[in-house]
C-alpha positions as CSV (number, residue, x, y, z in Angstrom):
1,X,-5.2,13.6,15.3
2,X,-2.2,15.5,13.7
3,X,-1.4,17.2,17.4
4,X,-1.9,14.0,19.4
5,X,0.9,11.8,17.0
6,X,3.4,15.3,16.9
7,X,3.0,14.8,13.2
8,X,4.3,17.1,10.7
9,X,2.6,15.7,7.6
10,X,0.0,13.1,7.3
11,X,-1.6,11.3,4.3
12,X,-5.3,10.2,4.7
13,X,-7.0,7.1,3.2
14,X,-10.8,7.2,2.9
15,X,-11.4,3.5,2.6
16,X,-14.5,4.2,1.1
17,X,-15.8,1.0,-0.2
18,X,-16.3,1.9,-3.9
19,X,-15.4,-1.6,-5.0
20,X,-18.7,-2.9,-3.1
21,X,-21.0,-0.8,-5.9
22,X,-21.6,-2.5,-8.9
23,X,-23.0,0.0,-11.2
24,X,-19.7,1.4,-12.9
25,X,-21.4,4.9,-13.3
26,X,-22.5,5.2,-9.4
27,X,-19.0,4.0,-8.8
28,X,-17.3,6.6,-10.6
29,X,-19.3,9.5,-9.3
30,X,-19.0,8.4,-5.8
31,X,-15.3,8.3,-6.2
32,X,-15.5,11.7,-7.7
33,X,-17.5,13.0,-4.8
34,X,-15.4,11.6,-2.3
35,X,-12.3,13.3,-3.6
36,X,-13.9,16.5,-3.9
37,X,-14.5,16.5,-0.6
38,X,-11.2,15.3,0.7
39,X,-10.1,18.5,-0.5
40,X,-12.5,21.0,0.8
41,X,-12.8,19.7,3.7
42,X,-9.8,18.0,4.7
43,X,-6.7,19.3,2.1
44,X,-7.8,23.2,2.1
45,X,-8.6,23.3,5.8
46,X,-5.0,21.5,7.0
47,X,-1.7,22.7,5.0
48,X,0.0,19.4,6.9
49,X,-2.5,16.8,5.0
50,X,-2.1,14.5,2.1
51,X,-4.6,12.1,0.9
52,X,-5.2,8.7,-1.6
53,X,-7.3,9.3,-4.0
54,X,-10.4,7.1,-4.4
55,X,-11.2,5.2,-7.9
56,X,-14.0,3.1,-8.8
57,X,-11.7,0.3,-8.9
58,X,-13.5,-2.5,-10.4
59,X,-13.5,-0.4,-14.0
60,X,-10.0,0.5,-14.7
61,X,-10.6,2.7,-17.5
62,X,-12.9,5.1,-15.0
63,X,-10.3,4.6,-12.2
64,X,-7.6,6.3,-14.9
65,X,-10.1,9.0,-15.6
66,X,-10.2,9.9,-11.7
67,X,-6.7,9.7,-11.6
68,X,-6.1,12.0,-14.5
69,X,-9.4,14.6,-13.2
70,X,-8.0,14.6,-9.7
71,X,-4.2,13.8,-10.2
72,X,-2.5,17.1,-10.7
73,X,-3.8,18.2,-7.5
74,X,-0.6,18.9,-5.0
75,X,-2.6,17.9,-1.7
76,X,-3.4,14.1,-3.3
77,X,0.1,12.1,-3.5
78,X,-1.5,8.2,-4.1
79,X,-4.0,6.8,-5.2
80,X,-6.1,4.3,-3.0
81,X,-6.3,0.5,-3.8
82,X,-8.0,-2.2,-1.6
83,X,-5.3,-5.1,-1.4
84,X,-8.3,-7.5,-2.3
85,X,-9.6,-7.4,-5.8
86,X,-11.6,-9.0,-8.2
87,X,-8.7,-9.6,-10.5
88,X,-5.2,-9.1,-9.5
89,X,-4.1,-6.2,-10.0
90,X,-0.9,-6.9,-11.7
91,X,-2.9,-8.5,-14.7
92,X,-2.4,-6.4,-17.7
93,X,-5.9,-5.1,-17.9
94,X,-5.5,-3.2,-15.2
95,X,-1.9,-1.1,-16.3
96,X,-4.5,1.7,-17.4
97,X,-3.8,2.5,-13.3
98,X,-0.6,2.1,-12.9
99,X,0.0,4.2,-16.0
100,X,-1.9,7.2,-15.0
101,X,-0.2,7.3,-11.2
102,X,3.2,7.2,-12.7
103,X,2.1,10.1,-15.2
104,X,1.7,12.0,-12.2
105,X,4.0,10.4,-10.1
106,X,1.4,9.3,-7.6
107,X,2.0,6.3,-5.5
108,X,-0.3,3.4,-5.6
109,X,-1.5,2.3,-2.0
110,X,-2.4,-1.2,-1.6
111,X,-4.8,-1.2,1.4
112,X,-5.8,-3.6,3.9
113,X,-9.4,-4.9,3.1
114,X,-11.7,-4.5,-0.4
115,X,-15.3,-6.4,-1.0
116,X,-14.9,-7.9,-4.4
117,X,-17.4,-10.7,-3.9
118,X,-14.9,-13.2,-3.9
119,X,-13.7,-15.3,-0.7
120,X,-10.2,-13.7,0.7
121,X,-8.9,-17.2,1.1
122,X,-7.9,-19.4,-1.7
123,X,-10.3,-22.4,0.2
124,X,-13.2,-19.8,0.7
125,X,-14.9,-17.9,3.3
126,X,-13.9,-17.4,6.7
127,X,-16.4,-17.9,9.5
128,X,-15.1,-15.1,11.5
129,X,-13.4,-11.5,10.9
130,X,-10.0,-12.5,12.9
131,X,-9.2,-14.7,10.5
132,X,-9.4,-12.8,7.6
133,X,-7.7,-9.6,9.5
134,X,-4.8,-12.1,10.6
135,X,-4.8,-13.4,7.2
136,X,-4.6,-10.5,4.9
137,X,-0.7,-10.9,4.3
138,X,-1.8,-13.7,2.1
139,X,-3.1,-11.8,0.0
140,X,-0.8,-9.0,-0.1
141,X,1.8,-11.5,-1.5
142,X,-0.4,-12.8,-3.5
143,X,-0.7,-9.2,-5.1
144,X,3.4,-8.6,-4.9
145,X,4.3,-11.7,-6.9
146,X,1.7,-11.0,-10.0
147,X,2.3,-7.3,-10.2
148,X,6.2,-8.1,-10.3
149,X,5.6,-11.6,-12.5
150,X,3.2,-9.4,-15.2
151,X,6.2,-7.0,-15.3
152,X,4.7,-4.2,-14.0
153,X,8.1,-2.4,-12.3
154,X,9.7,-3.2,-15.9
155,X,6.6,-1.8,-17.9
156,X,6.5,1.3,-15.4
157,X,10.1,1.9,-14.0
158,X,9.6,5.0,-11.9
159,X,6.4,3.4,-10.3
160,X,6.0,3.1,-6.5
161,X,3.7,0.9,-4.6
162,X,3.2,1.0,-0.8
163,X,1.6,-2.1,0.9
164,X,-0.8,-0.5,3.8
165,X,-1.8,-2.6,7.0
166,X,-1.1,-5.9,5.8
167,X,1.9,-6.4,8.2
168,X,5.8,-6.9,7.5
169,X,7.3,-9.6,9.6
170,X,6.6,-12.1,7.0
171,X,8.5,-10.1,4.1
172,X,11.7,-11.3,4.4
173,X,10.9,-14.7,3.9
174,X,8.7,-13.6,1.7
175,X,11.3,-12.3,-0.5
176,X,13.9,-15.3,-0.3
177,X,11.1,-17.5,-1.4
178,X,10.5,-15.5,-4.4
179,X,13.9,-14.8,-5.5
180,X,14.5,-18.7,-5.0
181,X,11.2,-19.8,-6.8
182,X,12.6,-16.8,-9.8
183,X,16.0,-18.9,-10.6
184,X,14.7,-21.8,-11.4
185,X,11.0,-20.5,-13.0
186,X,12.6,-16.8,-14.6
187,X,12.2,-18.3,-18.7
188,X,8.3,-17.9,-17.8
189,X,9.1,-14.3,-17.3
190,X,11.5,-13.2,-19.2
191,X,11.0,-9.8,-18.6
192,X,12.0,-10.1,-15.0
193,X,15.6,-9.3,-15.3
194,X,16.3,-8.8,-11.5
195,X,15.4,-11.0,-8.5
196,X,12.1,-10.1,-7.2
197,X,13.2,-8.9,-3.9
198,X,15.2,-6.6,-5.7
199,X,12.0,-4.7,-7.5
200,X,10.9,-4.7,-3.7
201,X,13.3,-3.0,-2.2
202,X,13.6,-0.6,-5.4
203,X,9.7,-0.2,-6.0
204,X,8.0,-0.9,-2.9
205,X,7.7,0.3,1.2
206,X,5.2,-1.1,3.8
207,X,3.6,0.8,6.6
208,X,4.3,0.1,10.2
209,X,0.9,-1.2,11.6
210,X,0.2,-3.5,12.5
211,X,3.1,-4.2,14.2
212,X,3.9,-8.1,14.2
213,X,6.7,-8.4,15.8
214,X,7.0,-9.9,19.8
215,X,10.2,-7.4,20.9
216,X,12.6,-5.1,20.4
217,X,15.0,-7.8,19.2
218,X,12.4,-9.4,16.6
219,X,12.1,-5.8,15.3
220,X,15.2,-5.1,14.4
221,X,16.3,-8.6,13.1
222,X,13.2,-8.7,10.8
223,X,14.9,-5.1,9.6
224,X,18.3,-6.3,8.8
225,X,16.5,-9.7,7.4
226,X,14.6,-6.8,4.9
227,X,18.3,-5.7,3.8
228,X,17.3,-2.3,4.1
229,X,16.4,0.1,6.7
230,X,14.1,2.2,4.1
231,X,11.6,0.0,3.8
232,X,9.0,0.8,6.8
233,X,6.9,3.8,7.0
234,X,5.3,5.0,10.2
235,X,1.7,4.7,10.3
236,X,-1.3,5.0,12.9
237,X,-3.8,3.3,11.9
238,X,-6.0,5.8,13.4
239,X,-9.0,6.1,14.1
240,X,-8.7,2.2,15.1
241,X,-7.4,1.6,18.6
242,X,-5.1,-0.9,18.6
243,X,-2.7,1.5,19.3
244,X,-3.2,4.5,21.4
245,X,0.4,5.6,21.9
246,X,3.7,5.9,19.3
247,X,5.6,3.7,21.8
248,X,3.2,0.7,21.3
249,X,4.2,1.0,17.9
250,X,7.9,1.4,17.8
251,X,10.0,0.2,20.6
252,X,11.4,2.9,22.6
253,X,14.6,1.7,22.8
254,X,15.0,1.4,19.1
255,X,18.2,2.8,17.7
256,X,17.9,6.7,16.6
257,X,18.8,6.8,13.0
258,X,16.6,3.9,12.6
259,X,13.5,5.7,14.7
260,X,14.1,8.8,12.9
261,X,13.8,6.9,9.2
262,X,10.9,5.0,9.9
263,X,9.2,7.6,11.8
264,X,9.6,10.2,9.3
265,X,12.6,10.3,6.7
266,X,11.3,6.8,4.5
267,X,7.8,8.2,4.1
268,X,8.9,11.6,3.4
269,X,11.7,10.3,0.3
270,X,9.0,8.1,-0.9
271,X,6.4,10.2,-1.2
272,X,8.7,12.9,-1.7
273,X,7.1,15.3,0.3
């Protein structure tokens, strides 16, 4: 996989669906298991792999304890969080995480999917996958706004969060909404001392796939609408085949600086590899 991308270094997420198991216990060892073999098998065998570590999720207090076991580790550089939980995950109960991935300067991945038992729509369940795969940016801003509105980036200042496979074309607007909304709303939050999309930019990077934009010339609009080119982070996607080639992922025609930060320097200064 490495070989067919012309990667140099990779970082692999085991979606492993610990957040499905409701005994707290199985959770937990599961999560433990999986790690353990992320590195024998995977960290140990290839010097050019990284990896998210896996937390029983729906306990923070356990998920801290992972963190802390596992943590220290050089080959694991985030830790692995499905964008759709039981409680958001900016709610103060659940700062036990954040706190241990900033301890060891871990970055907290906020991943596509998660079975939490509730719907992923505010109106309920879906009928069909499409719309919850097409929909998934909902919750992802869901997710931004609390963890900024609970003060999260203020309680934790050198925390980083990356947003994985939820898409990006919408974050622009995204952020103007928020940053308006934050003017008129900020006494509520007092805490917040900067606009919202400035925690983004600061705090935050999202991960190429899937791409959502129609051209070359949507792509690099939606980037200067970002108001930074720092923000995207290649990504495969692999094993899904959405994309088979790097070219149906970013335009060929792109300019080179731009190719060359997304493709590799962004990732590599965030997760300072």
């Amino acid at each position: 996989m490495l070989d067919r991308w012309n990667v140099e270094v990779g970082i692999v997420n085991c979606a492993y669906s610990v957040d499905s198991i409701h005994n707290p216990d199985t959770a937990a060892a599961l999560s433990s298991a999986v790690n353990d073999w992320l590195i024998a098998e995977w960290l140990e065998k290839e010097p050019r792999l990284r990896a998210s570590i896996v937390v029983p999720s729906m306990v923070p207090e356990l998920a801290a304890r992972e963190i802390e076991r596992v943590g220290s580790h050089p080959g694991f550089v985030q830790v692995f969080l499905p964008i759709r939980s039981r409680d958001l995950w900016g709610n103060r109960q659940n700062h036990v995480i954040f706190e241990a991935a900033a301890r060891h300067d871990l970055v907290v991945g906020l991943q596509f999917g998660g079975a939490p038992g509730t719907p992923p729509t505010p109106s309920g369940w879906p009928s069909f996958y499409v719309e919850e795969y097409v929909g998934m940016n909902q919750v992802a801003e869901s997710q931004i706004m609390n963890i900024i509105a609970e003060g999260v980036f203020d309680r934790f200042p050198d925390l980083r969060i990356a947003i994985v496979e939820c898409g990006w074309a919408w974050v622009p607007a995204w952020m103007w909404r928020m940053d308006k909304e934050w003017k008129g709303l900020k006494r509520e939050m007092p805490w917040v001392r900067e606009p919202p999309s400035q925690y983004m930019r600061q705090h935050m990077r999202w991960t190429l796939t899937p791409v959502d934009t129609p051209s070359p010339v949507e792509f690099l609009q939606i980037v200067e609408e970002l108001g930074s080119d720092d923000l995207i982070m290649f990504s495969t996607d692999w094993p899904h085949h959405q994309f088979d080639r790097p070219e149906e992922i970013l335009p060929p025609d792109l300019p080179e600086a731009l190719r060359r930060k997304i493709a590799s320097e962004n990732a590599r200064s965030f997760y300072k590899l």
